[in-house]
C-alpha positions in Angstrom: -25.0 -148.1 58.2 -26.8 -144.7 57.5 -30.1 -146.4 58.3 -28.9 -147.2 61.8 -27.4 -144.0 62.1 -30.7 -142.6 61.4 -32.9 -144.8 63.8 -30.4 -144.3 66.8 -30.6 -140.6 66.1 -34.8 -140.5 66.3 -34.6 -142.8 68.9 -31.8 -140.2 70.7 -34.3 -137.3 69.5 -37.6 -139.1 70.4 -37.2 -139.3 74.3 -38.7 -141.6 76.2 -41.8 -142.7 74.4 -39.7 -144.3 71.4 -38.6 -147.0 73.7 -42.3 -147.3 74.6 -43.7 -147.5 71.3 -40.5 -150.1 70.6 -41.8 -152.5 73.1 -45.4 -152.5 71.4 -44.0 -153.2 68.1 -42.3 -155.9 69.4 -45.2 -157.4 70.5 -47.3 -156.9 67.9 -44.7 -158.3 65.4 -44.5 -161.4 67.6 -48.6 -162.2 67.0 -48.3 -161.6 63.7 -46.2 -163.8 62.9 -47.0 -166.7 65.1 -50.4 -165.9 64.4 -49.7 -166.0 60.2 -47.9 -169.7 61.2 -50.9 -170.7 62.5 -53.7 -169.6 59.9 -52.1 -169.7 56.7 -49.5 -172.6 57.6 -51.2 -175.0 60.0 -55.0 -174.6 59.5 -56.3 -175.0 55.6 -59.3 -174.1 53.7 -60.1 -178.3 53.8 -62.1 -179.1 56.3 -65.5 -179.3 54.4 -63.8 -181.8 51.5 -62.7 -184.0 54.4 -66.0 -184.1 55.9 -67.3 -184.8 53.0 -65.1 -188.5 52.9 -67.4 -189.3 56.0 -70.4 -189.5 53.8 -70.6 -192.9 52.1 -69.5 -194.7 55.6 -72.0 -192.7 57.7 -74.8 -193.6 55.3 -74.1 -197.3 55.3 -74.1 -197.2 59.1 -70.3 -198.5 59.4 -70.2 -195.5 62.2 -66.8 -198.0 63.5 -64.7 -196.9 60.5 -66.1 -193.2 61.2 -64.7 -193.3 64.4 -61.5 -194.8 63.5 -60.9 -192.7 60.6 -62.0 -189.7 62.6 -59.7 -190.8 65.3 -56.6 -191.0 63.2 -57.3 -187.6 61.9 -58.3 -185.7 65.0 -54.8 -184.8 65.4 -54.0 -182.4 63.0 -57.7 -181.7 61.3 -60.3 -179.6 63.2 -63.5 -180.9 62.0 -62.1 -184.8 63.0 -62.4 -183.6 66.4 -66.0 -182.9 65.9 -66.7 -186.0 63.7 -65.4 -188.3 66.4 -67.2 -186.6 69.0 -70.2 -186.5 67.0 -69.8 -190.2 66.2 -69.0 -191.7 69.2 -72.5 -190.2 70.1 -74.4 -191.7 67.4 -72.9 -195.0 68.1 -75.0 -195.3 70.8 -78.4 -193.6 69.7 -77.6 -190.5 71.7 -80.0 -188.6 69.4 -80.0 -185.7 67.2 -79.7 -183.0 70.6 -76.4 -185.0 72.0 -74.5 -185.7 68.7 -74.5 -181.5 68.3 -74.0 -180.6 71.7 -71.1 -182.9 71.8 -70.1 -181.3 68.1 -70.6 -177.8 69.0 -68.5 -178.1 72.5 -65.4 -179.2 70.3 -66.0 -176.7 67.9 -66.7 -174.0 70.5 -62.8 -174.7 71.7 -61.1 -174.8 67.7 -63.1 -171.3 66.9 -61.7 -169.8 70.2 -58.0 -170.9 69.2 -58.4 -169.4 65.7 -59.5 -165.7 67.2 -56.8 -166.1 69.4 -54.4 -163.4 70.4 -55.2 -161.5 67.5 -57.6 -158.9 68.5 -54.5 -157.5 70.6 -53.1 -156.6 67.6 -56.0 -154.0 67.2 -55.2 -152.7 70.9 -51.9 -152.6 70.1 -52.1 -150.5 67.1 -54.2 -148.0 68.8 -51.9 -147.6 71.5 -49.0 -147.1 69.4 -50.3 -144.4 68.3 -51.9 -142.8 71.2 -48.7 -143.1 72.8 -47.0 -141.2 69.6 -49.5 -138.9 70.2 -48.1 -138.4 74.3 -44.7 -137.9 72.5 -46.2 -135.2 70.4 -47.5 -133.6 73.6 -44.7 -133.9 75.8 -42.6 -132.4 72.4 -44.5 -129.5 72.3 -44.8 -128.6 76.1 -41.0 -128.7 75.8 -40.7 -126.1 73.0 -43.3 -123.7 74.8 -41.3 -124.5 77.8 -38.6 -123.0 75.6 -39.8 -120.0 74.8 -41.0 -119.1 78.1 -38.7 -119.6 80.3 -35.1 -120.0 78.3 -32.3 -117.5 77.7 -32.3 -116.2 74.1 -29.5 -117.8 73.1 -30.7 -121.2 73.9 -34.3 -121.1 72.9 -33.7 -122.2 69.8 -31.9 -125.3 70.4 -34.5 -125.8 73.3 -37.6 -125.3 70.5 -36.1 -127.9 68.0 -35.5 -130.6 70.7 -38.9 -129.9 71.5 -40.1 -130.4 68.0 -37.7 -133.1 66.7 -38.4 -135.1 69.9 -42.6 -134.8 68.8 -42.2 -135.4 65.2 -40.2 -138.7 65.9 -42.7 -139.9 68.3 -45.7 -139.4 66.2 -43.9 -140.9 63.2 -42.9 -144.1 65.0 -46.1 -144.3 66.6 -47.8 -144.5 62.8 -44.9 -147.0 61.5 -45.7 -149.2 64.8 -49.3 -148.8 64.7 -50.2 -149.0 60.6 -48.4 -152.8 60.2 -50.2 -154.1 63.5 -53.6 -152.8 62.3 -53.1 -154.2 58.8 -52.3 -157.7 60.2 -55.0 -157.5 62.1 -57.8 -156.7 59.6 -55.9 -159.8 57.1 -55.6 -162.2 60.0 -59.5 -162.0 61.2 -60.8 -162.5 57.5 -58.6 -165.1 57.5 -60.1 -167.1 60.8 -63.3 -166.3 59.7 -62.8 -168.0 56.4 -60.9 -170.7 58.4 -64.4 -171.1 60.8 -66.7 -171.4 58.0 -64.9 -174.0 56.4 -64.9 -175.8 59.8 -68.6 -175.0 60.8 -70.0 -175.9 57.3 -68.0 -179.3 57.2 -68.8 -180.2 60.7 -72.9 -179.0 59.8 -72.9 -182.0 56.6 -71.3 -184.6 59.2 -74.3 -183.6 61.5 -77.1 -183.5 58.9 -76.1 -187.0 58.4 -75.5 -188.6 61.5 -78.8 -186.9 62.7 -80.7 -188.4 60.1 -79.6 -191.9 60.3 -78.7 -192.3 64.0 -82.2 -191.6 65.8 -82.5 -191.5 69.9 -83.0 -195.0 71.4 -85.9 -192.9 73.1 -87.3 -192.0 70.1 -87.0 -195.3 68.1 -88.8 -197.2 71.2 -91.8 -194.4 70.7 -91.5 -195.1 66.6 -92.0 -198.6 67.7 -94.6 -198.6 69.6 -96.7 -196.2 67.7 -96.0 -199.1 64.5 -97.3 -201.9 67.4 -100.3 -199.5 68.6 -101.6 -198.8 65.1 -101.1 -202.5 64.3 -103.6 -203.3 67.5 -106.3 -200.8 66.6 -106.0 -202.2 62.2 -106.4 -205.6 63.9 
């Protein structure tokens, strides 16, 4: 009970910008924690040991089972996305420039959603405390206003408001603005760890289809280069 006693006194002291500075906390609490539910709960550090399960079908050409094992993963894994799209182009000889356009489009979208919302966290930090800063101000003008203007006997109490009412916003301006910063620095190491895992598993499924599903285009030149030089030998 103390602790609320003392939080509804600074906010009482505070003036106005406590309820601003509130509001931003709340927000930035709310990213960080759906934000944590979404890189440390839902997206793991797997993605390039379950592209690497692709290898031994994609090298003995059963690009069917790719896509079907692709397909039943796409739903919760990342890098599935990318393998079906990447297979689905390889199934029919789209060549090594479609199977990573059509890869790099899906993983184009899945980075996006990892950065997602969180660089407000950085905004929000830094207006916290900007904003604890305009408390400070608007404090201090009131004490000076104080001293000017008031009667003797009330420029005391008039000077402490002033003061309290600064101190309080520049403190809950740091409390608001540390934790949001913090979470933000933690959350984008951990979606950049997140994307490499994704880019370097989805980069072995392309090295492989690349190399063993070649462009209709190109095989039809392979072929008639082998039929040309088998003209001029005869």
């Amino acid at each position: 009970m103390d602790f609320i006693t003392k939080i509804s006194q600074a906010f009482e002291h505070g003036g106005m910008w406590m309820y601003v500075i509130l509001v931003i906390q709340l927000f930035s609490v709310a990213i960080m924690i759906e934000r944590s539910i979404v890189l440390f709960g839902r997206k793991k550090l797997n993605q390039t040991a379950l592209a690497l399960g692709f290898e031994d079908d994609i090298r003995r050409g059963e690009i069917d089972a790719v896509i079907n094992k692709a397909n039943n993963l796409s739903t919760t894994e990342p890098v599935a996305k990318a393998i079906l799209a990447g297979a689905k182009s390889a199934k029919f000889f789209g060549g090594k420039e479609e199977i990573q356009a059509k890869m790099d489009e899906v993983l184009l979208h899945e980075n996006a959603l990892l950065d997602r919302r969180t660089g407000f966290l950085s905004m929000l930090g830094n207006v916290a405390t900007l904003v604890g800063l305009l408390g400070t101000i608007t404090g201090m003008i009131k004490s000076f206003a104080a001293v000017s203007y008031a009667s003797p006997t009330e420029k005391a109490a008039l000077l402490a408001a002033g003061i309290s009412e600064a101190m309080n916003a520049t403190a809950y301006g740091l409390i608001a603005a540390i934790p949001a910063l913090v979470a933000y620095a933690i959350l984008m190491n951990r979606a950049n760890l997140v994307s490499e895992d994704l880019n370097q598993g989805a980069l072995k499924v392309f090295n492989w289809l690349s190399y063993n599903y070649e462009s209709v285009g190109f095989k039809s030149m392979k072929k008639t280069g082998k039929n040309s030089n088998n003209e001029i030998n005869a």
